[in-house]
C-alpha positions in Angstrom: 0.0 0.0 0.0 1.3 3.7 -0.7 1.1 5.4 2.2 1.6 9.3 3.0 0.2 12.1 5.5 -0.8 15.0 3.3 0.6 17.1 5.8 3.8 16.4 4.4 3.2 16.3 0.5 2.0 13.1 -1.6 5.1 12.5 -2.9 3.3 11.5 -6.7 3.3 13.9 -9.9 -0.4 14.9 -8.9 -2.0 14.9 -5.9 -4.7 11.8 -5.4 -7.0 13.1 -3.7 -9.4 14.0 -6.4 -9.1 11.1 -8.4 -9.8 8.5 -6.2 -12.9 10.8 -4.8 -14.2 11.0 -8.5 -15.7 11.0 -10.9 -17.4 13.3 -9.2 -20.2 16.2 -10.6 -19.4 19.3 -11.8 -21.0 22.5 -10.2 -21.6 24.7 -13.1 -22.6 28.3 -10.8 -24.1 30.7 -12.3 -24.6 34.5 -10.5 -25.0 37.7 -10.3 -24.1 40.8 -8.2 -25.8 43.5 -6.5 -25.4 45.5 -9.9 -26.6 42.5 -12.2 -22.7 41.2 -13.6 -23.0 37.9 -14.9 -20.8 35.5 -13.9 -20.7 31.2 -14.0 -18.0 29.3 -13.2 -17.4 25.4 -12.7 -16.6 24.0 -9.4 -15.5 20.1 -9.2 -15.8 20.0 -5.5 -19.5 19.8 -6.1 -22.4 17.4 -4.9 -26.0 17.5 -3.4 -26.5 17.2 0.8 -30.0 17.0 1.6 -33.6 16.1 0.6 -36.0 17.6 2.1 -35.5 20.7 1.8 -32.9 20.1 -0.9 -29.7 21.5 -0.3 -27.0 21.6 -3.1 -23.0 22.9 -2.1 -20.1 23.6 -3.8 -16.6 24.2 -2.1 -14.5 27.5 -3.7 -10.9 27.5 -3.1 -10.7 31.3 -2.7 -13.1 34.0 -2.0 -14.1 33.9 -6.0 -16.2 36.2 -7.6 -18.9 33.4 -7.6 -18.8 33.2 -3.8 -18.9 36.8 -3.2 -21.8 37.3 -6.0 -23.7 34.7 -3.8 -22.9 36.3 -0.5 -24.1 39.2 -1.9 -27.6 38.4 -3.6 -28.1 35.6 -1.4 -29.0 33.5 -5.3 -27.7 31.2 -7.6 -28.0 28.9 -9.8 -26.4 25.6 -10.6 -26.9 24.3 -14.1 -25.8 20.6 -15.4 -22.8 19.7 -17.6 -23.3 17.6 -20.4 -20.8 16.0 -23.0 -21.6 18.4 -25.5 -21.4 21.3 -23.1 -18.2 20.1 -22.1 -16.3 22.2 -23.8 -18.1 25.6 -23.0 -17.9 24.6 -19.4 -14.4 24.6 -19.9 -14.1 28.0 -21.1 -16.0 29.2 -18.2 -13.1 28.1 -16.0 -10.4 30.8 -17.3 -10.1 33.4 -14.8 -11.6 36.6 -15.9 -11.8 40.2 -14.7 -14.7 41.1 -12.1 -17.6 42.0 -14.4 -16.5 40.0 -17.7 -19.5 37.5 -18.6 -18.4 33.9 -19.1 -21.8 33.3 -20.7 -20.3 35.6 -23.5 -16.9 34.1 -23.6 -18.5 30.4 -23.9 -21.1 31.5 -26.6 -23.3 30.5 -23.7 -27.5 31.8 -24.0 -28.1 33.4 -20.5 -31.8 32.6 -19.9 -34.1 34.1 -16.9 -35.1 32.5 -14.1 -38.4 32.2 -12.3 -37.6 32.5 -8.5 -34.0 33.9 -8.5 -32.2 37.0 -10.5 -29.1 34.8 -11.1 -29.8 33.4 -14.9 -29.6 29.8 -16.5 -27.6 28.2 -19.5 -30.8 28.1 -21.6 -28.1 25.1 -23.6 -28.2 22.8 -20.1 -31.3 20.4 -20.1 -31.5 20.6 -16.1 -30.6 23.8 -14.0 -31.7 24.4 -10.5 -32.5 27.9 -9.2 -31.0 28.1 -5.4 -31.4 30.5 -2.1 -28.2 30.5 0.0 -28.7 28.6 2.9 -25.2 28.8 4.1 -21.4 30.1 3.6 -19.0 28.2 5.6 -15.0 28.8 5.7 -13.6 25.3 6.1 -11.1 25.0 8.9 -8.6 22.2 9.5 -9.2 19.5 12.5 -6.6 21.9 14.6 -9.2 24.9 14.1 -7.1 27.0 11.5 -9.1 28.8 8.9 -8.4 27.6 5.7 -9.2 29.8 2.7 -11.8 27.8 0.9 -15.5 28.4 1.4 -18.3 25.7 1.5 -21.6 27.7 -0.1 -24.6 26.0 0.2 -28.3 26.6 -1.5 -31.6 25.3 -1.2 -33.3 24.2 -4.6 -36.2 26.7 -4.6 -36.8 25.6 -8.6 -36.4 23.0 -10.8 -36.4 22.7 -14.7 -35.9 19.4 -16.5 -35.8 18.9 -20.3 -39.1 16.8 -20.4 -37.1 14.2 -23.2 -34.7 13.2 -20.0 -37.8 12.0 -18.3 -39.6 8.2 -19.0 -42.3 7.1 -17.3 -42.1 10.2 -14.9 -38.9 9.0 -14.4 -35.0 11.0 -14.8 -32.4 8.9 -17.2 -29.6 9.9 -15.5 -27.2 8.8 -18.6 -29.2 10.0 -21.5 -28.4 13.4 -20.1 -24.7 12.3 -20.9 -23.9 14.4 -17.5 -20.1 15.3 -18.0 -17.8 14.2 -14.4 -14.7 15.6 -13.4 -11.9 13.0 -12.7 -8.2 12.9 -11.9 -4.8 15.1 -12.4 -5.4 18.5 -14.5 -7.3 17.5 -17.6 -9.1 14.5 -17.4 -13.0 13.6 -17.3 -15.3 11.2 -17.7 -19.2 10.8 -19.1 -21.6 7.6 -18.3 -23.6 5.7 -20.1 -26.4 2.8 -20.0 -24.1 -0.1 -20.7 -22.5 0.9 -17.3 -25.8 0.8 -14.9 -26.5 -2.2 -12.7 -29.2 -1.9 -10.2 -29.0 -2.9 -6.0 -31.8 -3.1 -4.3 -31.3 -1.9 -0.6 -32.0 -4.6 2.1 -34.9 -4.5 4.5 -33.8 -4.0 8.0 -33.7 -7.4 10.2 
């Protein structure tokens, strides 16, 4: 077995942690500040917390302009990568200036929302439109602040391409949701062939 303490460095050409907790979901943000500047932004460190009420969070290494938009307005909205997204997502990630539009820069359609100001990718066949519920600065198990910031939303709205849903039912691959893997390039989509089914166990 490799073993290390991250403490003192992983000793490999990229760190592991985020491959072997992967694939994992891609938080595709988008915001808005008090004066209305656009802004979205992927976040791999990205999953969903709670059902009822559901609860979305994404972790931001930084006080980004994504986390401060939502701090502000108290609103965002998260919007689903798929594999022919994949590429505008990417171009979302450069760092821009404060107040330059990604949705621009990605040839993205900025579309309105019902409940928040914060718009949607009108491309992505599933966005949900969130309140903030909280903004947490992560600390370390010694207390120290670290500067990352968990912020997480309730889903106040939902909107669903009706041809992902059968029966009632979401396909979670014919979406072809895009996941973020390992090391600084690579990712990963799903498809049918790779579903098996579990059913859980009743309690003895």
């Amino acid at each position: 077995m490799y073993f290390y303490q991250p403490s003192d460095g992983h000793g490999l050409p990229h760190d592991p942690l985020n491959a072997i907790i992967g694939p994992r979901p891609i938080g595709w943000i988008a915001s808005v500040d008090a004066k209305g500047n656009r802004n979205l932004a992927p976040y791999s460190f990205f999953n969903c917390f709670n059902y009822r009420p559901p609860i979305i969070g994404f972790a931001s290494s930084g006080w980004k302009d994504s986390v401060r938009n939502i701090v502000e307005t108290k609103e965002f909205v998260w919007n689903l990568t798929t594999f022919d997204l994949a590429s505008a997502m990417n171009e979302t990630s450069a760092s821009l200036a404060h107040g330059e539009d990604e949705f621009a820069r990605a040839g993205l359609t900025p579309i309105e929302s019902r409940l928040v100001r914060a718009p949607r990718v009108a491309e992505s066949p599933v966005n949900f439109e969130c309140r903030l519920s909280q903004c947490i600065q992560l600390t370390g198990a010694d207390g120290t602040a670290v500067d990352t910031w968990l912020v997480l939303g309730e889903v106040v709205a939902v909107h669903i391409d009706e041809s992902l849903l059968e029966n009632g039912i979401y396909q979670t691959a014919k979406a072809r949701p895009v996941l973020r893997a390992g090391g600084p390039s690579a990712y990963y989509s799903i498809d049918e062939s790779q579903r098996f089914d579990l059913i859980r166990p009743d309690a003895r």
